[in-house]
N, C-alpha and C positions, 0 to 999 in steps of 0.2 A: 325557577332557578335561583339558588341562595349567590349572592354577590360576594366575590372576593375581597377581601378589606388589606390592609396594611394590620397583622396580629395583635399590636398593640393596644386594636382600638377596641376589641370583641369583650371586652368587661361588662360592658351593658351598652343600654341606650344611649346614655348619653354623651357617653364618649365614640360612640358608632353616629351620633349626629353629628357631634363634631367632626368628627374624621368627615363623612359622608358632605356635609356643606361647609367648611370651614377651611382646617389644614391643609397647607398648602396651595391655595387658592391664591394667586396676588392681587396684597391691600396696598394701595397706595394712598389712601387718604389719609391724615396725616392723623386723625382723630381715632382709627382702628389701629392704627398704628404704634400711637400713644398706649389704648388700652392693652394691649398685648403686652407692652412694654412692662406697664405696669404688673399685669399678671404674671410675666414670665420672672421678674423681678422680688414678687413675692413667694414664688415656685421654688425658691434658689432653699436647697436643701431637703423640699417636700416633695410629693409626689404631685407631677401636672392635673390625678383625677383630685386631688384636696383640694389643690384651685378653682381646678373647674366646678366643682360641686356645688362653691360660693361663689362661682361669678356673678350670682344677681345681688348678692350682698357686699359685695364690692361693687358693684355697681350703684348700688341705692348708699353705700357709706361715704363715694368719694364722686356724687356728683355728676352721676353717668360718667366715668373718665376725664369732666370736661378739665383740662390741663390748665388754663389761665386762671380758673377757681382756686384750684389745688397749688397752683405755684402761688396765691398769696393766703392759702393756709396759717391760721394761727397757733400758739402752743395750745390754747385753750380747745382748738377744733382737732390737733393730735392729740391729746387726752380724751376727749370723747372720741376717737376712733379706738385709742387703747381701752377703750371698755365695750366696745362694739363686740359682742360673742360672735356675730356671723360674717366674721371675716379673720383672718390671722393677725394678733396681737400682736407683734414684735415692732416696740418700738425704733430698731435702727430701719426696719424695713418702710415704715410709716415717716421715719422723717426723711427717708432716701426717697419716697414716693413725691414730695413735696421740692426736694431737692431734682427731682429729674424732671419736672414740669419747669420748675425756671432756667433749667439746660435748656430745655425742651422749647424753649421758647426764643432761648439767644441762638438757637441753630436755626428755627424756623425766620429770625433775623437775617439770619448771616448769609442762607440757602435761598430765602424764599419760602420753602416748605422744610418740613424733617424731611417729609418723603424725596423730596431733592435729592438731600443728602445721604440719606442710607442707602435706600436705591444707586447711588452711584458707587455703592463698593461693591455690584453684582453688573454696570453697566446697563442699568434700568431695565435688565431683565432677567427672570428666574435661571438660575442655576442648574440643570438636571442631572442628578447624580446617578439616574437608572439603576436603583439599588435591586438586586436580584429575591435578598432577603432582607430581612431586620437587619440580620447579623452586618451588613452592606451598611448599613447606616452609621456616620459618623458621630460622635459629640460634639465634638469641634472640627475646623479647618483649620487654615492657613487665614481666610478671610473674614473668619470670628475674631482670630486671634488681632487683625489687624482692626475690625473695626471696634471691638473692645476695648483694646490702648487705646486707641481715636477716643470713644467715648468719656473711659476715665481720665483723659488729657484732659475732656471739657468739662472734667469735675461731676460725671453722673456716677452712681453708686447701685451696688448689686447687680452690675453690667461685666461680670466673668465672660471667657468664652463659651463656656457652656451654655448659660443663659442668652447668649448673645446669638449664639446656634441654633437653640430652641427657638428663639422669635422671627430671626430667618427662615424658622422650619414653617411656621404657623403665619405668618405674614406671604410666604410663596415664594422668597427671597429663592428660595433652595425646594427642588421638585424633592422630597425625599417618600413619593409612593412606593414602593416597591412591585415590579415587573409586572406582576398580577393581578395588583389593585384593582380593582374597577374604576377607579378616582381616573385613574391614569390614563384607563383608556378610554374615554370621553375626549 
């Protein structure tokens, strides 16, 4: 018996892995967290399979995610990432990557963890929007919208609601399987 999916993800495999172990799942670790961040960050304009295609060269370019690294990134280590072909060149995106590690780290200050802190704009637990279909699914909320301003108040960048929703989506923040999933009924 073929397994029902959320349709977004029937492109191929590997975004049928995704979906299948990943999305929507709640991360609280504050290091899966981070990488999302990052990726959904670099997402902003592109399609989530361009990202995902290069996740292991964003991975292998910035240091497995690790965020304390990357927040003391040099100009000289952002010029060799903008020559890195297997990952996305855009250098506002690459110095916002560097810029949201040392957010990223005065929240984990200020909270304890990130995951503290972003988890507490969902009440430390996921959201279920029981979407019937795709069409069900939002881009934003009310609660992107709010934790987005939060974000750019603390000076992180490429943190839209949009993107801010997407990481919600993919972090667990927010159940957005749809009725018939299989994910869902697990």
């Amino acid at each position: 018996m073929e397994k029902i999916r959320c349709g977004w993800c029937e492109k191929d495999d590997l975004y049928r892995k995704y979906h299948d172990e990943e999305w929507g799942r709640p991360v609280y670790d504050d290091e899966t967290i981070f990488e999302f961040l990052i990726l959904e960050s670099f997402q902003a304009g592109l399609s989530w399979y361009t990202i995902l295609s290069k996740r292991e060269n964003f991975r292998k370019a910035f240091d497995d995610f690790n965020y304390k690294k990357i927040a003391a990134y040099t100009e000289e280590k952002m010029e060799e990432l903008m020559n890195d072909p297997g990952i996305i060149r855009n250098r506002l995106k690459i110095m916002a990557t560097v810029t949201n590690a040392q957010k990223f780290l005065e929240v984990q200050k200020e909270f304890g963890s990130f995951s503290e802190y972003i988890w507490g704009f969902v009440g430390g637990k996921p959201v279920d929007n029981c979407p019937k279909t795709l069409g069900d699914v939002p881009a934003v909320t009310d609660i992107s919208d709010i934790l987005s301003k939060d974000l750019k108040k603390r000076g992180f960048k490429f943190v839209g609601s949009t993107v801010v929703y997407a990481h919600m989506q993919a972090t667990g923040m927010v159940n957005d399987h749809i009725e018939s999933c299989f994910v869902r009924q697990k």
